[in-house]
N, C-alpha and C positions, 0 to 999 in steps of 0.2 A: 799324442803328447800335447799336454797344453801349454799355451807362450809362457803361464807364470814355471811349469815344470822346466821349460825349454832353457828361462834365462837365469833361471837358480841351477839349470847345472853348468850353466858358462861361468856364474861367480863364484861356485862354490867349487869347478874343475881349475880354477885358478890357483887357489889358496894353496898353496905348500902343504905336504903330509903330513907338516909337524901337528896341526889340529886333526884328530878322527874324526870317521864321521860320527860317530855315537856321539862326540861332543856337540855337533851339530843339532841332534835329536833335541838336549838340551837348551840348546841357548834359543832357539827360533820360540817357541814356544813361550819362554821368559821373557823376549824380546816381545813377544806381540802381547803379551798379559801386562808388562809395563808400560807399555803404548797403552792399550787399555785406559788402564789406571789413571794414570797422569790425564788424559783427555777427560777423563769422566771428571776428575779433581778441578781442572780447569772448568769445565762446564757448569759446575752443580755447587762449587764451592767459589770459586774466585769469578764467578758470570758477575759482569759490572750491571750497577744498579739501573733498574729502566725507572724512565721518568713516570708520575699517571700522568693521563691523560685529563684536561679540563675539559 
């Protein structure tokens, strides 16, 4: 078992039964495609202007 498997089951053995895990399946995935997204937006769209060089 790897440490990322090891400490996703500490926070996710945390969590109260009221969320399934199948909801789980969902949201991680969403989560990391909206990190994603927003990084790449930040990078490529809102990258502050570089000077030239003389």
């Amino acid at each position: 078992m790897s440490f990322a498997t090891y400490y996703m089951h500490l926070i996710f053995g945390r969590i109260p039964s009221l969320i399934s895990s199948d909801l789980i399946i969902y949201i991680l995935p969403a989560l990391t495609i909206s990190i994603l997204f927003f990084s790449l937006k930040i990078m490529f769209f809102k990258a502050p202007k570089l000077r030239k060089v003389k």
